[in-house]
C-alpha positions in Angstrom: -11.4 41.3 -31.5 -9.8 42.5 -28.7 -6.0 42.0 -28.2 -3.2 41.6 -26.0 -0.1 43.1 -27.5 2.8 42.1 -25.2 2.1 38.3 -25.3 1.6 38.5 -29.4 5.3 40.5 -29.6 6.7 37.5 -27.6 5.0 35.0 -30.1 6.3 37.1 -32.7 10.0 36.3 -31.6 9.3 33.1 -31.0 8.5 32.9 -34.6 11.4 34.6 -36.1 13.5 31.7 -34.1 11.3 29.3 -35.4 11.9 30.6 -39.0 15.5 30.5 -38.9 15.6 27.6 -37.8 13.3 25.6 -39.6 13.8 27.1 -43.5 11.2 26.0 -46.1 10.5 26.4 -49.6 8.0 29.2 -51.2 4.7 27.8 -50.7 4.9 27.0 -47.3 7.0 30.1 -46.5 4.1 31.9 -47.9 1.6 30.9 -45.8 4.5 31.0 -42.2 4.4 34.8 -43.3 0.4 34.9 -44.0 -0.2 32.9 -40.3 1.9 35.2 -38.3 0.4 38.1 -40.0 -3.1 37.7 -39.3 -2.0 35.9 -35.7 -0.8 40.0 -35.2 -3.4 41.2 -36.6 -6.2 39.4 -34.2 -4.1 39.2 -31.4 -4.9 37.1 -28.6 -8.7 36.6 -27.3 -10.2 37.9 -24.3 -13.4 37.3 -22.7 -14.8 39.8 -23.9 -15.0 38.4 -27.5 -17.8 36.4 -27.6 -16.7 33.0 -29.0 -13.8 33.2 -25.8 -16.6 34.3 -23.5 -15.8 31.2 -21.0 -11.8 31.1 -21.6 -9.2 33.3 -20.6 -6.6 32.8 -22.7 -4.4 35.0 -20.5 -1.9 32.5 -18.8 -1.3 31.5 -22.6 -0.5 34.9 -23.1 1.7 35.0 -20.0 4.0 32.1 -20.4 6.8 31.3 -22.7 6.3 28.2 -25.1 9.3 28.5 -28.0 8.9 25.8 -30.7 9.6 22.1 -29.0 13.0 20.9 -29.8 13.8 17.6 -31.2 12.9 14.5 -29.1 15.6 12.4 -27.5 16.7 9.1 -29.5 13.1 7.5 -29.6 12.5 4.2 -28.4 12.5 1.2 -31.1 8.9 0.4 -30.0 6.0 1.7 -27.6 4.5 -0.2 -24.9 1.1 -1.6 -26.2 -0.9 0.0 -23.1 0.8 3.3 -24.3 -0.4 3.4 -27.6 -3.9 4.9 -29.0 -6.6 3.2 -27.1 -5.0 -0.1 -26.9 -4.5 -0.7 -30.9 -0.9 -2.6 -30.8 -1.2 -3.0 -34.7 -2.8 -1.7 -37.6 -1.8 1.8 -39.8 -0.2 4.9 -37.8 2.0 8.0 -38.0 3.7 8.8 -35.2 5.3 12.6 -33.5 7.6 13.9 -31.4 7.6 17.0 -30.5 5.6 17.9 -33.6 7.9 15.9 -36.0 7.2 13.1 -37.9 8.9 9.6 -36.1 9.0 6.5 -38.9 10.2 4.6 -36.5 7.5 4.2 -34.7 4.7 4.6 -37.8 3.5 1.9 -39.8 1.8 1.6 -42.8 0.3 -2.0 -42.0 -2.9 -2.8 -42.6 -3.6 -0.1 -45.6 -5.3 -0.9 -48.6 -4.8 0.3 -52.2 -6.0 3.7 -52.6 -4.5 5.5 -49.5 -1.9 7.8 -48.9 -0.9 8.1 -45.5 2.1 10.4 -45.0 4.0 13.0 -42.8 3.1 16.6 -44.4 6.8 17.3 -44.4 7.6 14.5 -46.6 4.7 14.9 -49.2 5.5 19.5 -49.2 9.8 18.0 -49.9 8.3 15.3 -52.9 5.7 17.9 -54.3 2.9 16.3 -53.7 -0.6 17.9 -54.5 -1.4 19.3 -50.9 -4.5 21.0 -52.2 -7.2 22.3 -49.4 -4.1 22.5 -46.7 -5.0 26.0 -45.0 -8.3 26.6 -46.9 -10.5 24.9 -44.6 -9.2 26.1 -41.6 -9.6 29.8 -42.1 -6.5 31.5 -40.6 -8.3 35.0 -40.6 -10.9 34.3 -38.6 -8.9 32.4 -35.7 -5.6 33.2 -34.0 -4.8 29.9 -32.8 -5.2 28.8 -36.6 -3.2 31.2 -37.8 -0.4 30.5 -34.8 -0.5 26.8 -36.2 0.3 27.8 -39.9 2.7 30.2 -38.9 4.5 27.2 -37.7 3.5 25.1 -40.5 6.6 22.3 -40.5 4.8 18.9 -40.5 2.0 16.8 -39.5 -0.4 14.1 -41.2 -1.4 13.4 -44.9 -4.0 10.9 -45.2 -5.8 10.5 -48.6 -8.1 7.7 -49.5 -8.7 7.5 -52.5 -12.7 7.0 -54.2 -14.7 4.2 -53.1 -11.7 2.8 -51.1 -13.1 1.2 -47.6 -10.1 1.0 -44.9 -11.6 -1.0 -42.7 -8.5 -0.8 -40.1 -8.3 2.7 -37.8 -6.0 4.8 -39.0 -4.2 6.3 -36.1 -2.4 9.7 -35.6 -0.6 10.2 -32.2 1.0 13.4 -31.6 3.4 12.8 -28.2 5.2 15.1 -26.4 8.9 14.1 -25.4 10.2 15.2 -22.2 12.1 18.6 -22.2 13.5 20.9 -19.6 11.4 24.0 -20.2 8.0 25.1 -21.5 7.3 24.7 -25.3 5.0 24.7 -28.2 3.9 22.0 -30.7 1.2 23.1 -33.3 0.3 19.8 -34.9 -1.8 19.6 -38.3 -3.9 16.9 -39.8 -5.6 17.0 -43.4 -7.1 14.4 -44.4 -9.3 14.2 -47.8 -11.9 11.7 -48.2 -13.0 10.8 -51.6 -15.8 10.2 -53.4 -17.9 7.0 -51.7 -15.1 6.1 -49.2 -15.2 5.0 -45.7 -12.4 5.6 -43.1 -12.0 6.1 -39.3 -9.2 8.3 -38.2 -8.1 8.2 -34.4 -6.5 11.8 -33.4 -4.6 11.7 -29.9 -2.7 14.0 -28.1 -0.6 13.3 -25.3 2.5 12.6 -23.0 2.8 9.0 -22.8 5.4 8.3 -24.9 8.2 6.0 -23.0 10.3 8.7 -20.9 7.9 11.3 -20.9 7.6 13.2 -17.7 3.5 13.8 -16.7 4.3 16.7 -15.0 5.3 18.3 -18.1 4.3 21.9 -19.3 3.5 22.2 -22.8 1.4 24.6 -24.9 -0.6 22.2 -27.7 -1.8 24.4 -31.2 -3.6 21.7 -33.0 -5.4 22.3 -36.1 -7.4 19.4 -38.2 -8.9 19.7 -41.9 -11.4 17.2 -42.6 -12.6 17.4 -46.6 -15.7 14.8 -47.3 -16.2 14.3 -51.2 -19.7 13.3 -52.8 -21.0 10.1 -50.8 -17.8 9.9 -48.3 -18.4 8.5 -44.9 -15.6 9.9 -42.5 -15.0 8.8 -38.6 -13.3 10.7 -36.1 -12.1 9.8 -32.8 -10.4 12.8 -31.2 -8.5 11.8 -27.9 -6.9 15.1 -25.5 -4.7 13.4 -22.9 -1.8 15.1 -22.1 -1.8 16.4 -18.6 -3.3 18.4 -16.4 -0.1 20.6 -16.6 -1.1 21.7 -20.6 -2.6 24.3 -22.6 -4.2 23.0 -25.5 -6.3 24.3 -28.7 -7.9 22.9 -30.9 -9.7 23.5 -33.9 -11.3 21.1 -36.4 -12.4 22.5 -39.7 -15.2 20.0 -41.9 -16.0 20.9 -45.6 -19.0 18.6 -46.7 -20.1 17.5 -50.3 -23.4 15.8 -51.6 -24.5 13.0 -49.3 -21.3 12.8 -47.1 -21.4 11.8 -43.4 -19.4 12.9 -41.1 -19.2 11.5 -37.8 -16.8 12.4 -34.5 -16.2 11.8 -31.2 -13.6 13.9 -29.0 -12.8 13.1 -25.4 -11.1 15.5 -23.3 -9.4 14.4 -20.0 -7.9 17.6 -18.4 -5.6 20.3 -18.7 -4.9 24.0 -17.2 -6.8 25.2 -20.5 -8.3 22.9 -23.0 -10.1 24.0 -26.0 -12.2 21.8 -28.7 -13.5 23.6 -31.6 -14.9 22.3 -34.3 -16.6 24.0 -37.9 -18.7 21.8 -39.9 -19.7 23.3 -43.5 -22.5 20.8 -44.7 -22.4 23.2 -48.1 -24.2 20.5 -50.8 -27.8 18.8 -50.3 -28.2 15.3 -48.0 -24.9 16.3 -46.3 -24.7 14.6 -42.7 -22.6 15.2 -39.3 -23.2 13.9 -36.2 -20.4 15.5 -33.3 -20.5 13.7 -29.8 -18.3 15.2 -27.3 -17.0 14.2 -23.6 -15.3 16.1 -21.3 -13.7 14.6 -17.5 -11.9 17.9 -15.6 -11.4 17.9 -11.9 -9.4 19.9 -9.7 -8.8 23.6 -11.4 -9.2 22.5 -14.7 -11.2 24.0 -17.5 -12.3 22.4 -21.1 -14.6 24.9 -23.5 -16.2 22.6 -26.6 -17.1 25.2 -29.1 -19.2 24.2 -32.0 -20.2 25.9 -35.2 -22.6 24.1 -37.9 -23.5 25.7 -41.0 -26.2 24.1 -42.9 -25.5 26.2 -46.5 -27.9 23.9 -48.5 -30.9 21.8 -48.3 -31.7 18.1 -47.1 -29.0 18.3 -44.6 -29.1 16.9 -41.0 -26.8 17.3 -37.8 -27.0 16.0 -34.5 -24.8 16.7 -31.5 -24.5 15.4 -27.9 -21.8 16.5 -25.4 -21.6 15.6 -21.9 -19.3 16.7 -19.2 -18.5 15.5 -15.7 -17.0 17.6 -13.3 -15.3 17.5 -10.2 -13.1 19.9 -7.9 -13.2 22.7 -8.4 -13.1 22.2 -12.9 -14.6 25.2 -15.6 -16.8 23.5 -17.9 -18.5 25.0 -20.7 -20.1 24.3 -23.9 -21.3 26.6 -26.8 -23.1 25.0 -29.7 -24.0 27.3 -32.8 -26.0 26.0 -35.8 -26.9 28.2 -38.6 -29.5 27.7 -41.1 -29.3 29.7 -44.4 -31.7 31.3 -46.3 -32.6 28.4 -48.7 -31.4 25.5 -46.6 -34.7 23.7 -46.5 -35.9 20.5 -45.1 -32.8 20.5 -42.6 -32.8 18.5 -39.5 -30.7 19.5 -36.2 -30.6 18.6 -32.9 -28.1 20.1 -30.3 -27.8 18.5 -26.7 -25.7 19.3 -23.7 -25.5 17.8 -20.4 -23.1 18.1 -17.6 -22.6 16.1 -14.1 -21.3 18.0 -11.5 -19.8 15.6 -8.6 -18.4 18.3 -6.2 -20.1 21.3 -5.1 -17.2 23.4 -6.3 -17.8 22.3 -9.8 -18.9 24.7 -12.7 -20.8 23.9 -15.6 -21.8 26.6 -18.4 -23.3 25.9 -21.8 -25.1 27.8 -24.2 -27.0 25.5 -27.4 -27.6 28.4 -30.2 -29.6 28.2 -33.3 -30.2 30.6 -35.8 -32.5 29.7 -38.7 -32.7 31.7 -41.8 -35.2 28.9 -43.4 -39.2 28.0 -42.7 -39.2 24.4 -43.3 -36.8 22.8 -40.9 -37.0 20.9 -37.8 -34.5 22.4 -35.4 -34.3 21.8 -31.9 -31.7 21.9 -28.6 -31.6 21.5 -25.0 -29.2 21.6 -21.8 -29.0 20.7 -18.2 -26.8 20.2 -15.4 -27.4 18.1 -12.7 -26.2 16.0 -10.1 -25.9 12.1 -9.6 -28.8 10.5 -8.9 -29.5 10.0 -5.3 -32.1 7.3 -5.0 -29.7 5.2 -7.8 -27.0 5.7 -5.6 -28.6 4.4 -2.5 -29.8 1.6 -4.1 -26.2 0.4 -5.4 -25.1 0.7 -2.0 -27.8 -1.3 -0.3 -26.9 -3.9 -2.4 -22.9 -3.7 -0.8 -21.3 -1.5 -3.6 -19.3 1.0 -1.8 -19.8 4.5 -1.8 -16.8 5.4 -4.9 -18.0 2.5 -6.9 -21.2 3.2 -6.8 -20.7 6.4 -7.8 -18.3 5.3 -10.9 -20.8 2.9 -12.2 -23.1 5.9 -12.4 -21.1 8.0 -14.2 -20.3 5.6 -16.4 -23.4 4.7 -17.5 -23.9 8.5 -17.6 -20.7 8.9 -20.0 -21.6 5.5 -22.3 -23.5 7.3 -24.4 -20.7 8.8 -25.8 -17.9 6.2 -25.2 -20.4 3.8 -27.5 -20.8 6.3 -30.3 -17.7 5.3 -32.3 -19.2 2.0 -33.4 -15.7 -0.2 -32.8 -15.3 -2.5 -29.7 -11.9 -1.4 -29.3 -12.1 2.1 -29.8 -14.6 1.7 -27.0 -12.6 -0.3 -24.9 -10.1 2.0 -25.0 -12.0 4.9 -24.1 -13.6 3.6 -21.4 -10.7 2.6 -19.8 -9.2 5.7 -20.2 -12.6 7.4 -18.3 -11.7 4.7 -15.8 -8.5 6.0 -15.2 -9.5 9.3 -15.7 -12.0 8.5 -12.5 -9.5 6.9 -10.4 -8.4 10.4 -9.6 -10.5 12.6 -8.9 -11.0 14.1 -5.6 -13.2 12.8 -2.8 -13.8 15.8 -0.9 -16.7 17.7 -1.0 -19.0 14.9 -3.2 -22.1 16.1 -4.3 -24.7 13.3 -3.7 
């Protein structure tokens, strides 16, 4: 991979700091040292490497993000419209700043059979953490191995076999306003167990009471996902912290025997926003199903990276991302899925598709499959377009004006996805957010 040594010294120090200053016992000391390590050895990505082909991680490189500090006295309570997509109640762990806030977490709503817990609490009790860093493979990733170089705290949720949680289980990771620049490298495992159903809601962002939008903040976020025989896992992945941020993420899925796993991730903006997910569906009738959304305007850029490995046979996958761009946003989507030798009777389809509503916009995407099998049924597809000019006519001859019109379109063009997570609410909530998300974005240069 090629590398950029002066911006990996100055995560280095940053590092050391962050190592004084946070000490730890063996285990997790262990695996700081082993993060860094490889984090020096890999260096940061350029576009040359091929999986960073359509970001530059360069003004990453450039900048200064030392670890967060400690959030202000939080509030005693968040607004209800501030909280993930509009759930006042129900089971949640709540950070600041990367660290675990009880005050605003609640364990409401959980049935028997579920742990739900700050990482930092369960490494201090001894808790079996097994699987933390072995799904997410540090050597292979630098913004994996940045996170557990900074490993500190983040989410525990276990649920335990054949336990149903029938209540959204929500993780909200919320920047506190600071001063300067900084870092928060957020991590999530969560272990499914045999025959259990769950939905987990992942957001990111900087609407926590006080906190300043125009914010800077580099986000590392790294989520392990284990599926036991017959589990059936949700996701709901939610980037929304400003259009000031650097984000990364990566999502690492391990699949046993008949699991399903099933996610949605909606990205609303940022300088740099990555979403990268790895799906190992490594024991026959393993499923996954990844829908993706992605609203940029202005000079933003979002890359949704995906990597499916079908080890074994009887396994299906299906993926849909769509992306609406305006201003003058970077857009791009790569989509690998690998058959192995062996994997037989596996099903995949891989879809992309990308509205562009300014002439300034970019979209790039490149569906992949590689198939090492003969009997599978395999196939993918991609386009980019524009909105419909005859369906905009009509709205308007009917007395919808011009920016309405246009909204109900790309809504009905984004439903797809918004629908996908199979709750009301959760829908709700995300369309309002694409709502919102709409409200802003520029009216020069429309494409019609």
């Amino acid at each position: 991979m090629s590398q950029v040594a002066t911006p990996a010294t100055r995560f280095e120090a940053d590092h050391a700091s962050f190592v004084a200053a946070h000490p730890a016992g063996a285990w997790v000391a262990a695996r700081r040292a082993t993060g860094i390590e490889q984090f020096a050895t890999q260096g940061l990505p350029s576009s040359r490497h091929e999986d960073w082909l359509y970001t530059n991680v360069a003004p990453i490189g450039r900048g200064h993000f030392p670890y967060a500090p400690a959030a202000p006295q939080p509030p005693t309570s968040l607004a209800a419209h501030r909280f993930a997509l509009g759930m006042e109640d129900g089971p949640r762990l709540v950070f600041l700043n990367g660290r675990y806030e009880p005050s605003l977490s609640s364990q409401a709503g959980l049935p028997e059979g579920v742990e739900l817990t700050s990482l930092s609490q369960a490494l201090a009790n001894g808790a079996d953490v097994a699987h933390l860093t072995d799904v997410a493979d540090a050597s292979k990733h630098p913004f994996v191995a940045l996170n557990q170089a900074h490993l500190a705290d983040g989410a525990l949720v276990r649920v335990g076999a054949g336990v149903v949680v029938d209540e959204p289980i929500q993780l909200l990771f919320l920047h506190a306003p600071t001063g300067e620049p900084v870092a928060a490298y957020p991590r999530i495992l969560v272990i499914a167990g045999a025959g259990s159903e769950a939905t987990i809601v992942e957001r990111y962002g900087i609407d926590c009471i006080g906190a300043v939008a125009g914010g800077t903040c580099f986000t590392g976020a790294v989520a392990e996902y284990v599926l036991h025989e017959g589990a059936n896992l949700k996701t709901v992945r939610v980037q929304r912290e400003s259009s000031n941020t650097y984000h990364i993420g990566f999502s690492g899925v391990l699949q046993e025997r008949d699991s399903r796993f099933a996610s949605t991730s909606v990205s609303l903006g940022g300088v740099i926003d990555r979403n990268e997910v790895h799906v190992r569906l490594a024991a026959e009738g393993a499923e996954c199903e990844l829908n993706g959304l992605y609203v940029i305007t202005h000079e933003e850029h979002c890359d949704n990276h995906t990597v499916v490995l079908h080890d074994m046979p009887h396994g299906r996958s299906a993926e849909l991302f769509k992306g609406i761009l305006g201003g003058k946003a970077r857009g791009s989507f790569t989509g690998r899925v690998v058959v192995a030798d062996g994997a037989q009777k596996t099903h995949a389809d891989q879809a992309n598709h990308n509205l562009l509503l300014s002439e300034d916009a970019l979209a790039q995407t490149r569906p992949q499959l590689e198939i090492y099998a003969d009997d599978v049924q395999c196939t993918h597809g991609a386009t980019i377009g524009k909105l419909d000019a005859d369906a905009l006519y009509y709205l308007r001859s009917r007395g919808i004006g011009k920016r309405d019109a246009r909204n109900m379109l790309v809504h009905a063009f984004a439903s797809e996805i918004t629908q996908s997570v199979g709750d009301a609410r959760l829908t709700e909530g995300l369309e309002a957010l694409l709502a919102a998300r709409l409200a802003r974005t520029p009216k020069k240069k429309a494409v019609e």
